[in-house]
C-alpha positions in Angstrom: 10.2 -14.9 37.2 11.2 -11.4 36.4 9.3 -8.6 34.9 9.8 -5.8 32.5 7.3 -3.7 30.9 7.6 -5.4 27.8 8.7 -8.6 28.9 8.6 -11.3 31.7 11.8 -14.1 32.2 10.8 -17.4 33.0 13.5 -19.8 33.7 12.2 -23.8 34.1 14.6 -26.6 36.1 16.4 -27.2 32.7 17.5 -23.7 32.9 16.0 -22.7 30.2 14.7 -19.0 30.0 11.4 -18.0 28.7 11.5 -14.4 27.3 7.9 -13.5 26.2 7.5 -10.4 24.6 4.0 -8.6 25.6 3.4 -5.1 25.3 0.8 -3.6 27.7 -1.9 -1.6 25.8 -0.6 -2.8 22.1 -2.7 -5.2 20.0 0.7 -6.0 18.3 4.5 -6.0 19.6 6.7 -3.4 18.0 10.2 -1.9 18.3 10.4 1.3 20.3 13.5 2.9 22.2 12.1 1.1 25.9 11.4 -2.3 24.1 15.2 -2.0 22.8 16.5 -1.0 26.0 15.0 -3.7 28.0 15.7 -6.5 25.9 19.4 -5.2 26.0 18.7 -5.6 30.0 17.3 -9.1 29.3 20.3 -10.3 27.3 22.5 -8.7 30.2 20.3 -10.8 33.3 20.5 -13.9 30.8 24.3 -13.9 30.0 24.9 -13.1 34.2 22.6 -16.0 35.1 24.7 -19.2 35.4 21.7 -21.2 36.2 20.3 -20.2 32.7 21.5 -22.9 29.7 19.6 -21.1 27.0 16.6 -18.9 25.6 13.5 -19.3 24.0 12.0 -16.0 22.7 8.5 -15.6 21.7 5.6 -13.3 21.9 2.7 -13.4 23.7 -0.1 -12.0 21.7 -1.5 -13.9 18.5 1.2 -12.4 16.1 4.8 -12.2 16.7 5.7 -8.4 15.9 5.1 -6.3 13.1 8.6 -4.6 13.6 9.2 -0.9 14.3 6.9 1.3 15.9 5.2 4.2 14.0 6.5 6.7 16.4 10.6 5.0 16.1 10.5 5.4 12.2 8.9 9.1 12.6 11.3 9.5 15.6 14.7 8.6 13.1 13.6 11.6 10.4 12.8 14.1 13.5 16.2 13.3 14.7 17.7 13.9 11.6 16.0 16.9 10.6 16.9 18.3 14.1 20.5 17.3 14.0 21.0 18.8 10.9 20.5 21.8 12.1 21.8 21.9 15.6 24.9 19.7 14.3 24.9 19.8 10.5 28.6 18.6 10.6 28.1 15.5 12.8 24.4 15.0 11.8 25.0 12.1 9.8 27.6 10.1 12.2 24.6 10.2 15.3 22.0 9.5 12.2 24.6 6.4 11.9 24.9 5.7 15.5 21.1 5.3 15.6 20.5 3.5 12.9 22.5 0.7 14.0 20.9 0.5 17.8 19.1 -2.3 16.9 21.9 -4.3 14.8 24.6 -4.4 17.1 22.0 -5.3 20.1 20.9 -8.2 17.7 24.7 -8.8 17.5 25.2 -9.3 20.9 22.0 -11.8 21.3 24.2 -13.9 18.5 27.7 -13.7 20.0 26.3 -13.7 23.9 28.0 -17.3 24.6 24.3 -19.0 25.0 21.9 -20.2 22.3 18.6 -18.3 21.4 15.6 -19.6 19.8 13.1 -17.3 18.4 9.7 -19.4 18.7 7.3 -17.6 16.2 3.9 -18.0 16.4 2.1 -15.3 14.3 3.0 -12.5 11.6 6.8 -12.0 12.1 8.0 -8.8 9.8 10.4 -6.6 9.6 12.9 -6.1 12.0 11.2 -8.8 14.4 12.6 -11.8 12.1 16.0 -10.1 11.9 15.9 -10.1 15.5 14.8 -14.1 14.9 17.5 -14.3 12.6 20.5 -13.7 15.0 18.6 -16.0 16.8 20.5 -19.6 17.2 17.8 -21.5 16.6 14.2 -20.7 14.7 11.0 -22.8 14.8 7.7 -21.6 13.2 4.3 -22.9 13.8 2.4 -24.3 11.5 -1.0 -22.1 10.8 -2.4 -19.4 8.3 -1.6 -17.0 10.7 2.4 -16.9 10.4 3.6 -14.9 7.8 7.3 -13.9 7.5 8.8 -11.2 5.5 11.2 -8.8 5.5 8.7 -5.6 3.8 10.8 -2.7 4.2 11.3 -2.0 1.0 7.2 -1.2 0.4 8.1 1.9 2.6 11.0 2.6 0.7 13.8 1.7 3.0 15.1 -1.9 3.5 16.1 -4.4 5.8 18.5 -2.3 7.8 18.9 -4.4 10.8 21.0 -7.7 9.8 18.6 -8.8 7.3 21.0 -8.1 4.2 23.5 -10.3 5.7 22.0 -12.8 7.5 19.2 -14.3 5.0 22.1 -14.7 1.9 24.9 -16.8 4.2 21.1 -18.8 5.3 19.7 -19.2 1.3 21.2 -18.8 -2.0 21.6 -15.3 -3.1 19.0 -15.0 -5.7 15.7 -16.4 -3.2 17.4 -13.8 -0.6 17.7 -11.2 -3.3 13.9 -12.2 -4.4 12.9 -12.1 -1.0 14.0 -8.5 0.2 13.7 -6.8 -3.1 9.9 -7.3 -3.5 9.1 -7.7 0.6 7.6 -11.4 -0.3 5.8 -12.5 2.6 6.8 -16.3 2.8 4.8 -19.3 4.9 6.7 -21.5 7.5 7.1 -24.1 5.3 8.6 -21.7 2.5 10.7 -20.2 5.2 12.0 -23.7 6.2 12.7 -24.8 2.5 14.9 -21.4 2.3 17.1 -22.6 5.3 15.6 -19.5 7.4 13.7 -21.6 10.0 14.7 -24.6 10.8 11.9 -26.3 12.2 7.8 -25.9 11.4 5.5 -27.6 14.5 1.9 -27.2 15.5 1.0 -24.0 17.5 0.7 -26.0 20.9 4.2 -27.7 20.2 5.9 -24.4 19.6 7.7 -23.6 22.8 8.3 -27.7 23.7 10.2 -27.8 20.5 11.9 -24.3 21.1 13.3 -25.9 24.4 13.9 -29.5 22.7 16.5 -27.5 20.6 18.4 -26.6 22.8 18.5 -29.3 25.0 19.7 -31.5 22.3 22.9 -29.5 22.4 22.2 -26.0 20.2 25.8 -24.6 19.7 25.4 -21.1 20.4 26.9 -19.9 17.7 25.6 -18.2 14.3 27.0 -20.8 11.2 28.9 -17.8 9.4 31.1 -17.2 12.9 32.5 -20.6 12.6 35.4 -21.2 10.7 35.7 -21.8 7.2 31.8 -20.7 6.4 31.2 -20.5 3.0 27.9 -19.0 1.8 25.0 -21.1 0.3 26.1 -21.4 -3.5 29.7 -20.6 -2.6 29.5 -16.8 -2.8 30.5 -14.1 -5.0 33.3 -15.5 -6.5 32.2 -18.4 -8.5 30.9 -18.9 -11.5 26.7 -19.3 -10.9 27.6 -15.8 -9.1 29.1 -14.5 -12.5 25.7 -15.4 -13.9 23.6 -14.0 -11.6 24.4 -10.7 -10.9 24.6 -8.9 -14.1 20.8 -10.8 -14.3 20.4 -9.3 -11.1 20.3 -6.0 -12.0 18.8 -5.7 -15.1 15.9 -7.6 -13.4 16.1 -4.6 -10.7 16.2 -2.4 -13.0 12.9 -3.8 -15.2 11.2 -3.7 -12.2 12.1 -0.7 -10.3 13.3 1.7 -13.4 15.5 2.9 -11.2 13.6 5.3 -8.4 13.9 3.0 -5.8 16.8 3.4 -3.6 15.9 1.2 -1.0 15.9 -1.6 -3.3 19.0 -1.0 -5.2 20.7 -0.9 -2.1 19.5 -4.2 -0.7 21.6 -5.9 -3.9 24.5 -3.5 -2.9 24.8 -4.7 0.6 24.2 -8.8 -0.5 27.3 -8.0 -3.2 29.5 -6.7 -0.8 28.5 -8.1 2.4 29.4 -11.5 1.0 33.1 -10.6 0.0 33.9 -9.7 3.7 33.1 -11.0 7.7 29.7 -10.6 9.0 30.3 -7.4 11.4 31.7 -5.6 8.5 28.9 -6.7 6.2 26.7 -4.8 9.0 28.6 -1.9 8.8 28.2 -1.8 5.8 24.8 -2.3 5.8 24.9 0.4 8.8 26.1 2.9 6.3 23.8 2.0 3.5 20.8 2.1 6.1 22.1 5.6 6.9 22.6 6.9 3.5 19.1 5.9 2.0 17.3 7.3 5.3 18.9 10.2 4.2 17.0 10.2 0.6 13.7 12.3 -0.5 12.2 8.7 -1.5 12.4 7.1 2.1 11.4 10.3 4.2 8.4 10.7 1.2 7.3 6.8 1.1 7.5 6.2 4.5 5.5 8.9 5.5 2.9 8.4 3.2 3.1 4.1 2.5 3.2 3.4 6.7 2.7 6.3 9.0 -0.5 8.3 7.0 -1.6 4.6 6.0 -1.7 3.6 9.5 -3.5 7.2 10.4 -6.1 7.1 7.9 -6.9 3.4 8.2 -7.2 4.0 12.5 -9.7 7.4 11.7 -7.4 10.0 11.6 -10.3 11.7 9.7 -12.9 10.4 11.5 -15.6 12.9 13.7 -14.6 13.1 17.7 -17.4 11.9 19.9 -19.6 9.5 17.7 -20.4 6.0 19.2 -18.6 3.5 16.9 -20.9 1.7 14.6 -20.9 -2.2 14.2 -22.2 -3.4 11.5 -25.1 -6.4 11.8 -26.9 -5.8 8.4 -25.8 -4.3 5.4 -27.8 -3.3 2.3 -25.9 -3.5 -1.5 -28.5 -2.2 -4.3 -27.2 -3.2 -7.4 -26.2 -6.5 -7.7 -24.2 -5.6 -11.4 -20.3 -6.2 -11.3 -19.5 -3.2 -8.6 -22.5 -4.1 -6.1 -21.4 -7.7 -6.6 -18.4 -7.0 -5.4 -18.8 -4.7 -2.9 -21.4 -7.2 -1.1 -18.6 -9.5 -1.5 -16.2 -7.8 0.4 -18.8 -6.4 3.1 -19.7 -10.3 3.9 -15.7 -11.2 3.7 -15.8 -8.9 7.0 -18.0 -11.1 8.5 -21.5 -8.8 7.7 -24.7 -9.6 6.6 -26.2 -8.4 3.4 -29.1 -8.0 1.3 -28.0 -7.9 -2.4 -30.9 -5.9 -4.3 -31.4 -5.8 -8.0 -34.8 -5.2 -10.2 -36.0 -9.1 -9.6 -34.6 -12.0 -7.6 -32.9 -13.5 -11.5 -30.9 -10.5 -11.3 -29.7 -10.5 -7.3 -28.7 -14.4 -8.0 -26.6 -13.2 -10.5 -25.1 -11.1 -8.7 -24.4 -13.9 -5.6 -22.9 -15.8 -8.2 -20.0 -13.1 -8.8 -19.4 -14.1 -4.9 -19.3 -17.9 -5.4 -16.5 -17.3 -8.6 -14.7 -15.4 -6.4 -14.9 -17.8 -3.3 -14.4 -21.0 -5.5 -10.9 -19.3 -6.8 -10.1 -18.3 -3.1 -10.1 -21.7 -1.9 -8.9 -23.5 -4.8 -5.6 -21.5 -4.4 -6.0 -22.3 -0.4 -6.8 -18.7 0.6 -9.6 -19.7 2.7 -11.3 -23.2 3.4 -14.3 -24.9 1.8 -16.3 -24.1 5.4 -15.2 -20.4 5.8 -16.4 -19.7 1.7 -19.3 -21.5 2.6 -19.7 -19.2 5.9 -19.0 -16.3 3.8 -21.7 -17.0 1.0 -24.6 -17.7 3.4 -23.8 -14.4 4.5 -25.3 -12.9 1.2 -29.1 -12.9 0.7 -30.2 -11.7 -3.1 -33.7 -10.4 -2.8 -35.9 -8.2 -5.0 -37.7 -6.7 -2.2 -36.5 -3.2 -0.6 -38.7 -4.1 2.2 -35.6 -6.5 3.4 -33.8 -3.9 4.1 -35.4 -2.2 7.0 -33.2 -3.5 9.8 -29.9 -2.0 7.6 -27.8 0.3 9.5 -26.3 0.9 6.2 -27.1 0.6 2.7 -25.0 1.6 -0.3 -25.9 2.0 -3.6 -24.7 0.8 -6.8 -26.7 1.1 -9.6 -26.0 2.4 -13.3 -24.9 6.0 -13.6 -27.9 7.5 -14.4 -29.2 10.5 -12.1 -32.9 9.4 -12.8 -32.0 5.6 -12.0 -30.4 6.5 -8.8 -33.1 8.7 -7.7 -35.7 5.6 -7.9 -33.5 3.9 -5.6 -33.3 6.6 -3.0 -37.1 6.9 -2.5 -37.5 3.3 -2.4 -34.5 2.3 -0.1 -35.8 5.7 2.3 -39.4 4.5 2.2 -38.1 1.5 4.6 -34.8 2.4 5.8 -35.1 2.9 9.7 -34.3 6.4 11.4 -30.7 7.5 11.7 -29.6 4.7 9.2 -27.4 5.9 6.3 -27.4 5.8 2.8 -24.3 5.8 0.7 -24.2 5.9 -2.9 -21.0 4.2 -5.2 -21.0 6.9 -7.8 -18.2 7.6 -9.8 -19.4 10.8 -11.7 -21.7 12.3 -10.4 -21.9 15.2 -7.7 -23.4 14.0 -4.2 -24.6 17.5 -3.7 -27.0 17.0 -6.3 -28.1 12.7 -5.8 -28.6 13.7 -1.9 -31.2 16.4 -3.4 -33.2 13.2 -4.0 -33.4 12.6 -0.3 -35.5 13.0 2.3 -32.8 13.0 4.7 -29.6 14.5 3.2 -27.8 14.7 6.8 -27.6 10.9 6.9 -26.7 10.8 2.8 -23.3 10.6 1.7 -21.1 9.0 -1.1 -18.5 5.7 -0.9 -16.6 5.3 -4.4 -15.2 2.0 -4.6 -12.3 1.2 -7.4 -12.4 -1.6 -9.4 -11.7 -4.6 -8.7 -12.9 -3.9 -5.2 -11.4 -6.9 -3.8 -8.2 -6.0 -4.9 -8.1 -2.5 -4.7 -7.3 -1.1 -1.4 -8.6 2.4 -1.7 -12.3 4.1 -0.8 -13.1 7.5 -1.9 -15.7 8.6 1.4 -17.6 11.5 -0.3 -19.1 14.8 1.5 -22.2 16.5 0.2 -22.9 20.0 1.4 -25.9 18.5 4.3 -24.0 15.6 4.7 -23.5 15.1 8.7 -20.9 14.0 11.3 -22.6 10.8 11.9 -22.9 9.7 8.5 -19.0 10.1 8.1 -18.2 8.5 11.2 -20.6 5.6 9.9 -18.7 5.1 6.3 -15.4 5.3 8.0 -16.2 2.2 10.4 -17.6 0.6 7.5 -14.5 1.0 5.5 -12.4 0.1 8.5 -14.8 -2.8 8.9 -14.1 -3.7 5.4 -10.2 -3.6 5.7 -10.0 -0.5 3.2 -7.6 2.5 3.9 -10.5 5.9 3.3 -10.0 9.2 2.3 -12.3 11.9 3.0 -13.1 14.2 0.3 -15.6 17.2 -0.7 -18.4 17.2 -3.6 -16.9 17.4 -6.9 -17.1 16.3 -10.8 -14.7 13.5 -10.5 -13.8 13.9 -6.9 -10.4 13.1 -6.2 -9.0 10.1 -7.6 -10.8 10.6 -11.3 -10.0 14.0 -11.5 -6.5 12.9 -11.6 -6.9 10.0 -13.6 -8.5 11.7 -16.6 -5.6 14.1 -16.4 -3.5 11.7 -16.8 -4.8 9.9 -20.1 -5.6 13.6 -21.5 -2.1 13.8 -21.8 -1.7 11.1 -23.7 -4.7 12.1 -25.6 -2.7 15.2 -26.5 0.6 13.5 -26.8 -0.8 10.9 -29.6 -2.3 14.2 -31.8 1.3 15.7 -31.1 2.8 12.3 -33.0 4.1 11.0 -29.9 4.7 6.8 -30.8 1.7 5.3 -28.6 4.8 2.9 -27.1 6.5 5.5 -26.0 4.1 7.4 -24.1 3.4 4.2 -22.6 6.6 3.4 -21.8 7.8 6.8 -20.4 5.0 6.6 -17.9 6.6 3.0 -16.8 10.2 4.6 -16.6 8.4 7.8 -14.6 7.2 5.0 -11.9 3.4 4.5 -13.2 2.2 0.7 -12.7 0.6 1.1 -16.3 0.3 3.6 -18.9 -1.9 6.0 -19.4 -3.4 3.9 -22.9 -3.5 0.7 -20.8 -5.1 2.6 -18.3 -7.7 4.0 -20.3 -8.9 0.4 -21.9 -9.3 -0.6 -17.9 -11.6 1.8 -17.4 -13.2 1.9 -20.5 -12.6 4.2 -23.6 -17.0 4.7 -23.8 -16.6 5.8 -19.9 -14.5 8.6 -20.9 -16.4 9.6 -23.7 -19.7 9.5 -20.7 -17.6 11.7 -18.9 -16.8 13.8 -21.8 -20.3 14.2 -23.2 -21.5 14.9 -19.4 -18.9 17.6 -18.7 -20.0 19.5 -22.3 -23.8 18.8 -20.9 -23.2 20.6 -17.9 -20.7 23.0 -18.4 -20.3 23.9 -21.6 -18.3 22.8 -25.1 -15.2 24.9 -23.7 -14.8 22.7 -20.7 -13.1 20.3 -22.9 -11.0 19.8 -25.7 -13.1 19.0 -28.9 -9.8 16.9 -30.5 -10.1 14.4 -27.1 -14.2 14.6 -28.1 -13.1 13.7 -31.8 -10.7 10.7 -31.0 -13.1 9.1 -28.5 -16.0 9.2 -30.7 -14.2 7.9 -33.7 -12.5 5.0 -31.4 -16.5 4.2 -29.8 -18.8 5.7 -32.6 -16.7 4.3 -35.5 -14.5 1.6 -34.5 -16.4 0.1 -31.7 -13.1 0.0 -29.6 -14.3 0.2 -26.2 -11.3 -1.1 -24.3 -10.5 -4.3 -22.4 -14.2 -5.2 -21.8 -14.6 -5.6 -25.4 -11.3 -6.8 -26.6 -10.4 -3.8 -28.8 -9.2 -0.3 -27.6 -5.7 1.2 -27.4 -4.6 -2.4 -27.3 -5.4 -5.6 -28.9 -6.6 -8.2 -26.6 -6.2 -11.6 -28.1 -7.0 -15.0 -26.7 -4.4 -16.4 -23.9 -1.8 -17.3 -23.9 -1.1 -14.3 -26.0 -0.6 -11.0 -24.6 -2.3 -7.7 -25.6 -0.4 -5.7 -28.0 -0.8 -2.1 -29.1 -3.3 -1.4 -31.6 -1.3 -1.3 -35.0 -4.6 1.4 -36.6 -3.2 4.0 -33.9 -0.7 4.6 -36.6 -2.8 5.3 -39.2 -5.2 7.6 -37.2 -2.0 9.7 -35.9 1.3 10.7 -38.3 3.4 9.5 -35.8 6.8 11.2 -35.4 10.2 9.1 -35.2 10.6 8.4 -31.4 13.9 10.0 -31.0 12.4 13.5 -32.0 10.9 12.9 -28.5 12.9 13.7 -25.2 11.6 10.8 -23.0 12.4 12.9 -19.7 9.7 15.2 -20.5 7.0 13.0 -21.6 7.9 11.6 -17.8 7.7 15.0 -16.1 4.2 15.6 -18.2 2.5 12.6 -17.3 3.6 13.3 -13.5 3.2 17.1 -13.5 -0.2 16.9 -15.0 -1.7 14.5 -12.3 0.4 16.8 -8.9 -1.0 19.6 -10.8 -4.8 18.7 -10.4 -3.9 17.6 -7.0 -2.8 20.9 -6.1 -6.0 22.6 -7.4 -8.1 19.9 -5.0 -6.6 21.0 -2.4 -6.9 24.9 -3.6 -10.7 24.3 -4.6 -11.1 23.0 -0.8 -11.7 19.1 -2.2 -9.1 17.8 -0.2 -8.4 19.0 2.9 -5.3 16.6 4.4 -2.3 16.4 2.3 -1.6 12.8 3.3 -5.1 12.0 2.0 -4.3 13.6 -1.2 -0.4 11.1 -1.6 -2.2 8.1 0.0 -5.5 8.6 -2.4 -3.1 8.5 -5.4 -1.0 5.8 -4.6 -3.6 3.5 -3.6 -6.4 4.9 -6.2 -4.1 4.5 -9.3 -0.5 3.8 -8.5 0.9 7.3 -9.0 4.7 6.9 -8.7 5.0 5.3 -5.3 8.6 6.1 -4.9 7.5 9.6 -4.7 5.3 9.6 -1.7 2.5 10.6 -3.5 1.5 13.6 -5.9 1.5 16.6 -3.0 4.8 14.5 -1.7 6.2 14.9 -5.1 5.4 18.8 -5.2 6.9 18.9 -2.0 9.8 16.8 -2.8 11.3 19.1 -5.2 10.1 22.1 -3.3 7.4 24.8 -4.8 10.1 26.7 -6.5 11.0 23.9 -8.5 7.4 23.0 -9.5 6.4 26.4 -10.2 9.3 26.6 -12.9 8.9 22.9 -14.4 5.4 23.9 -14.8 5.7 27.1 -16.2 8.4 25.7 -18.8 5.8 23.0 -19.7 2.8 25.6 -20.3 5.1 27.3 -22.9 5.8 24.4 -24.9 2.6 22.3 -23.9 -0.7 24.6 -23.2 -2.2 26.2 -20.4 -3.1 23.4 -18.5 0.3 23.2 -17.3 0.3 26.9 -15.8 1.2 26.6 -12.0 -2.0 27.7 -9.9 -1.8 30.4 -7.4 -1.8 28.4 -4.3 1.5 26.9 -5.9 2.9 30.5 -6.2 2.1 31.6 -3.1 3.6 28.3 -1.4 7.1 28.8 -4.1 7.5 32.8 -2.9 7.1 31.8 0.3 9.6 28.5 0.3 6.6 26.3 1.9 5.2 22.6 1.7 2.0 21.0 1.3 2.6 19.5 4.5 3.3 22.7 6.4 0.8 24.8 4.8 -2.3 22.0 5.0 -0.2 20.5 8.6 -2.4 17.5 9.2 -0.5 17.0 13.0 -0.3 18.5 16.3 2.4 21.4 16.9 4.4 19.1 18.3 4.5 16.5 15.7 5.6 18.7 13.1 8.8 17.7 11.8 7.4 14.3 11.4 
């Protein structure tokens, strides 16, 4: 047996090499330089060995890889920001030479003279199944846990290692297209209908079957090195091709609008990959790979979609030197649709909880959200009749705060209703043991002023969840003025706990996340009295990269929540802090026409029975003279709706809010979808650079109102040529470029 760091070679009597991939101190295998190096040394021992017949590959930790290593994909944009300036007019050949490290080392794994079988037995992503995919041979076993994809486009790159040319000449063009353009994670037995794994086997027959492959003869050589290889569905040049393609892109197009690189680059390097022989379809991909690393969109999504993701979700903002909290017992008052769901999702971790509501009718009620939800997860196979069993008789409804004196948590979820809330905090703090915390789901109001309520404002502090909280990945973790260390170390394990990524911000009306959302539909509010066609305002935000418009948007929420917020905003801070024609429109669409939004069928849209979609509200046109849509330039009904939103994401960050600019990109990706092909809104600022901003902004407040005037933070940061990332640097010295 021989030992690496990252690997050990077994070879058995049939000559057949075991190469298990292990990483020492990792919970998951991933691509660094040293892994790359040493499995080039591996392939080296294994091709000088005459003894060994053939390879089987695996991992041995529960998942297979995840793919590159954080500190490889920051490593490629350090390298290129440094070579650019040490070497501006060779920068791009070494960014070139590097991207393709791992390509031509999976190259010479498929053209080494013996056969390799890639034996996966957990989540294989990334570059780990284009590493299986220059394998000879692929088997998959056959458990919940295996999950195959090639992701990279989520992060705003794309398969950049093979995987453009390798899964078309395996499966017809349009599955491989599918596959890569939307990251699809596929099961074994989708994988093995595709043609990319050959053979699915239970987990204790994985490696047997590995080596039965290649005993029974496994020619080692990849299908589209042999001569006279023709591509599934015959290629480029025939005529299902001539149908596809144009289809192709104008699919593409629908779904990306065009502000995703990565993606249109995938259908670049299929086209022409095909047309040619495999090594120069990796060059090819090699030079696309290179081009779109290059791009404001990849440095901006990969920074904020997988290295601040990772940060934040691992603590990044969590206190140094408070004992980790595990969770035994969890309180939920409120068991209306958020408590429902958030006692859902806290038992889904595996935590027991005491679902409160007024009397035990009410709490039931509130279980019974759970069993819906369980009931669809297992009738679409998500999770078997005995682990939604498991899960429910995790949640206890109860009338009695008493129940909750063993909590080491308890979050709050009641109506918005200052006096409502404070009933609950003396009753949960009558029984709630010493040093437990209390966390309130408010969406509104200040934490500041509920933790006034308390007897113990150090351990009080705020979790906003999003609706659907099931679904939606984000957790606003809010700070009142007493709140203490512990207390934010405890709600950060609790959202790790629960699998949500967290971001930390200070007491404010609307926080974070609503702030920016209510900019956003103002602007629309403003555009519909300016005549703007409601499709077209709806519309321009899909074009600009939003996931819905700012009209749709509003009916999710609910139009009568905005007019709460409205109302509450004059209560407290005067009628100036608002615009009285929003005031006017809201209350004539609640007051008058009862049009609430989705929850009651009517808003901005029309929400008729299914199978029918919603439509827009034909009435919007008489309420507004609507202008012909071609008076309208649709570039700057983009730039508004995104300008608007990065604006009040600057001031958060001015006003002290939040603190961490990835915080502030992740926060509004995850929170509402802003743009993702941006990075985020302070990534968006920084994108252009503060110059840029400043003067979009200012040409906007001429022709728009003051809201759009550039605040003097931004100023500051354009006369001075800085980022939000340099000025707010959330890493070490030595991490800075990444």
């Amino acid at each position: 047996m021989t030992t690496y760091t990252n690997f050990t070679v077994e070879t058995d009597a049939d000559g057949i090499a075991l190469v298990t991939w292990n990483m020492p101190d990792k919970s998951m295998n991933v691509f660094t330089a040293e892994v790359l190096t040493e499995l080039d040394a591996v392939t080296d021992q294994i091709v000088a060995d005459a003894a060994v017949k053939g390879v089987v590959f695996t991992s041995g930790k529960s998942a297979f890889s995840g793919g590159a290593d954080l500190s490889m994909i920051k490593g490629m944009f350090s390298f290129q920001q440094e070579q650019k300036a040490l070497d501006p007019d060779n920068a791009a050949k070494k960014l070139f030479d590097l991207a393709g490290q791992m390509t031509w080392l999976f190259r010479k794994i498929e053209t080494c003279g013996k056969p390799w079988v890639s034996a996966i037995n957990g989540t294989c992503m990334g570059g780990a199944f284009e590493l299986s995919l220059a394998c000879h041979g692929r088997v998959a076993a056959n458990g919940k846990s295996v999950k195959i994809a090639l992701p990279e486009v989520k992060v705003g790159i794309f398969p950049g290692a093979g995987g453009t040319q390798r899964v078309p000449r395996l499966t017809n063009a349009q599955d491989a297209l599918q596959m890569m353009t939307t990251g699809q994670t596929l099961t074994p037995q989708r994988a093995k209908a595709m043609g990319l794994v050959h053979e699915v086997v239970e987990p204790d027959q994985l490696i047997e079957a590995a080596k039965t492959m290649i005993k029974n003869g496994l020619k080692p050589v990849a299908p589209w090195d042999e001569k006279g290889f023709k591509a599934p569905g015959g290629g480029i040049w025939t005529p299902a091709a001539a149908q596809m393609w144009p289809a192709a892109t104008a699919i593409l197009r629908r779904e990306t609008q065009g502000n995703y690189p990565g993606a249109l680059a995938i259908l670049k390097c299929v086209y022409e990959g095909l047309q040619v022989p495999i090594d120069t379809g990796l060059r090819i991909e090699q030079r696309y790979f290179t081009q779109i690393l290059q791009t404001t969109e990849a440095f901006s999504m990969i920074r904020s979609l997988f290295i601040s993701m990772q940060e934040l979700g691992k603590g990044a903002r969590r206190p140094a030197g408070v004992p980790k909290t595990t969770f035994e017992h969890v309180g939920v008052v409120g068991a209306g649709f958020m408590g429902a769901s958030i006692a859902y999702v806290t038992a889904a971790a595996g935590i027991r909880v005491t679902l409160i509501d007024r009397d035990l009718e009410a709490a039931g009620k509130g279980k019974a959200h759970s069993e819906g939800l369980v009931k669809d997860s297992v009738g679409k196979g998500r999770m078997t009749k005995e682990e939604g069993e498991a899960l429910l008789a995790r949640i206890t409804p109860s009338a009695d705060y008493g129940d909750l004196k063993d909590a080491n948590l308890v979050v709050e979820a009641v109506f918005e209703d200052r006096q409502v809330k404070k009933d609950v905090i003396e009753k949960v703090e009558a029984v709630l043991p010493e040093g437990a915390i209390f966390a309130s789901n408010t969406s509104t109001l200040p934490i500041t002023g509920l933790a006034g309520n308390s007897r113990r404002p150090v351990d009080f502090i705020g979790i906003h969840f999003f609706s659907p909280v099931e679904k939606m990945m984000l957790t606003e973790v809010i700070l009142g003025k007493d709140t203490g260390d512990k207390a934010i170390a405890v709600a950060l394990d609790y959202v790790a706990a629960i699998k949500k990524t967290p971001i930390v911000v200070n007491d404010t009306r609307g926080f974070y996340v609503n702030r920016c959302v209510f900019r956003y539909i103002h602007e629309a509010y403003d555009m519909l009295l300016e005549g703007v066609p409601p499709a077209l305002i709806e519309n321009a935000a899909k074009m600009a990269g939003m996931p819905v418009g700012p009209l749709s948007l509003n009916d999710e929420v609910a139009i009568d929540l905005s007019q709460k917020i409205l109302k509450a905003t004059v209560a407290d801070l005067g009628e100036k802090a608002v615009d009285p024609r929003h005031l006017t429109l809201i209350n004539k669409l609640v007051d008058e026409l009862d049009r609430r939004g989705r929850k009651n069928g009517k808003g901005f849209y029309e929400y008729p029975a299914k199978p029918a979609k919603k439509f827009l509200w034909p009435g919007l046109k008489e309420m507004f003279a609507q202008k012909p849509a071609d008076a309208f330039d649709v570039e700057t009904i983009k730039q508004r709706l995104l300008v608007t939103i990065a604006l009040e994401a600057a001031r958060t960050m001015e006003e002290g809010i939040v603190t961490d600019p990835r915080e502030a990109d992740v926060g509004s990706i995850l929170g509402f979808g802003f743009a993702p092909y941006t990075g985020g809104t302070l990534s968006y600022i920084d994108g252009m650079g503060a110059k840029a901003f400043v003067a979009l902004c200012e040409k906007l407040a001429a022709s728009y109102g003051p809201h759009f005037q550039p605040t003097p933070l931004l100023k500051e940061m354009a006369a001075k040529g800085e980022t939000f990332y340099e000025r707010f640097n959330p890493y070490p010295a030595a991490d800075k470029a990444a």
